[in-house]
C-alpha positions, -999 to 999 in steps of 0.1 A, spaced: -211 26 8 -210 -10 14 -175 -31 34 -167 -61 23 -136 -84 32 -110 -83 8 -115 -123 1 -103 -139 -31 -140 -149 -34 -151 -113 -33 -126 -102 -57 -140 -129 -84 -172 -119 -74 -169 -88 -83 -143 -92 -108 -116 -74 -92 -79 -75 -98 -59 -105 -82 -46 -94 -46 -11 -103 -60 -16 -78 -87 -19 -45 -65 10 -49 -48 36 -21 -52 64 -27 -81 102 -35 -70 106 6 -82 77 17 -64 91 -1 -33 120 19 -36 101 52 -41 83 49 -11 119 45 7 132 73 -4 105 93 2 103 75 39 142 88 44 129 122 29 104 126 62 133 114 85 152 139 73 123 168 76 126 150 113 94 135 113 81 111 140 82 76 134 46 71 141 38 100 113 63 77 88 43 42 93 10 56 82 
């Protein structure tokens, strides 16, 4: 397995998607919310939530 920095060079280079383009939707935003409140409310640390 090979580590490369996630450069907009690298991506042409190796004809990935646009950085722009993997970013969550406006819905999935909101999915990952609720599911964030969902482990509050299973009282989950904070620290568990972030990652």
């Amino acid at each position: 397995m090979w580590h490369i920095p996630d450069t907009t060079e690298n991506r042409v280079r190796f004809k990935l998607e646009p950085l722009a383009n993997s970013l969550p939707s406006a819905e999935g935003i909101v999915q990952i919310e609720k599911f964030k409140q969902w482990l509050r409310s299973k009282r989950y640390s904070e620290s568990t939530i972030d990652t």
